[in-house]
C-alpha positions as CSV (number, residue, x, y, z in Angstrom):
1,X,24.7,22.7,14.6
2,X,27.4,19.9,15.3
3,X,26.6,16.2,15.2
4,X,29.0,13.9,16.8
5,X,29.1,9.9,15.4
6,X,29.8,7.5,17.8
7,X,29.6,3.6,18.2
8,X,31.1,2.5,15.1
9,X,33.9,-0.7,15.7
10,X,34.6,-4.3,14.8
11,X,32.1,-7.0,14.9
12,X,31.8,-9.9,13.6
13,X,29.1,-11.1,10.3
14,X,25.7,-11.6,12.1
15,X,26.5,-9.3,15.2
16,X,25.0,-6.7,16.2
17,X,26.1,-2.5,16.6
18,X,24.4,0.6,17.7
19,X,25.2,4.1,16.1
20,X,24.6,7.5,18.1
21,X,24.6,10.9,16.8
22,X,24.6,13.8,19.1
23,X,23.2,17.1,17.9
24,X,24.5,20.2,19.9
25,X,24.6,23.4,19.2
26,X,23.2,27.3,20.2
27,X,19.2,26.2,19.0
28,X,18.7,22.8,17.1
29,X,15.6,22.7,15.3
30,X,16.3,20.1,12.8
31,X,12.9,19.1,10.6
32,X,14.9,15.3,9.7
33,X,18.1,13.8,10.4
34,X,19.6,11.0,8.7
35,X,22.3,7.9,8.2
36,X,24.4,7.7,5.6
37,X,27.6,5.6,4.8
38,X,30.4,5.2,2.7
39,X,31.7,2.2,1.9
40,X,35.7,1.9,0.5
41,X,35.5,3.1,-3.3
42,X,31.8,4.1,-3.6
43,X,29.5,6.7,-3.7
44,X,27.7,8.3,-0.3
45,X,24.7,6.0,0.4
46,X,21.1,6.5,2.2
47,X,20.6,4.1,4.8
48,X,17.6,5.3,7.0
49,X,15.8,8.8,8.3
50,X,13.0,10.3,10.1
51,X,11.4,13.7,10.2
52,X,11.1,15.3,13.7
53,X,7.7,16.2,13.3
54,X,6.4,13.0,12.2
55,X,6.3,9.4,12.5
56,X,7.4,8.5,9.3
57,X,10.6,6.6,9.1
58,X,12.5,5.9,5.8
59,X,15.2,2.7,5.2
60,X,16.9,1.8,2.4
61,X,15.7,-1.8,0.9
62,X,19.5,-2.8,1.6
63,X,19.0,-2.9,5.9
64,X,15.1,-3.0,5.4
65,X,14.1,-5.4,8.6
66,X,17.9,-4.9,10.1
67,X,18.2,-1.6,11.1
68,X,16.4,0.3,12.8
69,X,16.3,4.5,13.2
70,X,15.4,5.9,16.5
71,X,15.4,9.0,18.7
72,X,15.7,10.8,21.7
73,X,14.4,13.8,21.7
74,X,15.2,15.6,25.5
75,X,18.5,14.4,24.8
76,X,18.6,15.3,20.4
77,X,20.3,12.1,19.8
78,X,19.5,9.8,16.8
79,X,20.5,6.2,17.1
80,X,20.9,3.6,14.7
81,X,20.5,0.1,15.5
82,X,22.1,-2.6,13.7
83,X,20.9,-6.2,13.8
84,X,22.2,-9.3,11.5
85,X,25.4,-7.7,10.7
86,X,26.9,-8.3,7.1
87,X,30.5,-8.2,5.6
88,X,29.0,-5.4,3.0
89,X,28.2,-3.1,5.8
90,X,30.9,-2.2,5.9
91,X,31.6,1.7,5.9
92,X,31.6,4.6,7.2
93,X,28.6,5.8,8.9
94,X,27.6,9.4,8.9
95,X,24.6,11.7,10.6
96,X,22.9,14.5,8.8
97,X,20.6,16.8,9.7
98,X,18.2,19.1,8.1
99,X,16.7,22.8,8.8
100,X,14.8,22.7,5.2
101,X,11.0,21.2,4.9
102,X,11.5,18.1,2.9
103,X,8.2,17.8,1.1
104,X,8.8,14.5,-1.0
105,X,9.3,11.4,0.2
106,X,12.6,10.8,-2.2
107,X,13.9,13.8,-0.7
108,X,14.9,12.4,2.7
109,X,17.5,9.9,0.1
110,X,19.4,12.3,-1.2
111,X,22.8,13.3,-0.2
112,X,22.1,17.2,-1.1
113,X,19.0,17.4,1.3
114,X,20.9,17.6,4.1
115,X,22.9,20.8,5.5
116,X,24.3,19.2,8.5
117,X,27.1,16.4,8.8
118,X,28.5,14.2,11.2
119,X,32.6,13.2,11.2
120,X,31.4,10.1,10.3
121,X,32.0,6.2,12.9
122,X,34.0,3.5,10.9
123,X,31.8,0.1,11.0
124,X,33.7,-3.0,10.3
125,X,32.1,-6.5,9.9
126,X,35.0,-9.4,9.7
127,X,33.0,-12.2,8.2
């Protein structure tokens, strides 16, 4: 499975960007896929993820009524949309996907659920 990030750029504090990540490869069957980021000098951070089968969505409390997760599924792109733009989004942005049931909610937050990543979209906000 590759995922390819794209979308990431400059924009200014209150603007608004919109992430892609296409999944390729010989079968994709992914059961969630994911956004992280990685801002300069910190850890890996959840930002928002779904699970294939279901409706549910997940978002961190940080971009909670900002972003938004969404999919295509004939074309096996995620996207992530990002509204009301803030200096501290600033980071890298990266896609992951999942083959393994996640059976717990708090699973779909954690870096080491995910078996699949993205090279990761640089997102800038200039306040």
């Amino acid at each position: 499975v590759q995922l390819q990030a794209s979308g990431g750029g400059l924009v200014q504090a209150g603007g608004s960007l919109r992430l892609s990540c296409a999944a390729s490869g010989r079968t994709f069957s992914a059961h969630a896929m994911a956004w992280f980021r990685q801002a300069p000098g910190k850890g890996r951070e959840f930002v928002a993820a779904f699970s294939w089968s279901g409706a549910t969505t997940y978002c961190s409390n940080s971009v909670k009524g900002r972003f938004t997760i969404s999919r295509d599924n004939a074309k096996s792109t995620v996207y992530l949309q990002m509204n009301a733009l803030k200096s501290e989004d600033t980071a890298v942005y990266y896609c992951a996907a999942t083959k393994w049931t996640l059976s717990y909610s708090q699973d779909y937050y954690k870096n080491n659920s995910y078996n699949y990543w993205g090279q990761g979209t640089l997102v800038t906000v200039s306040s």
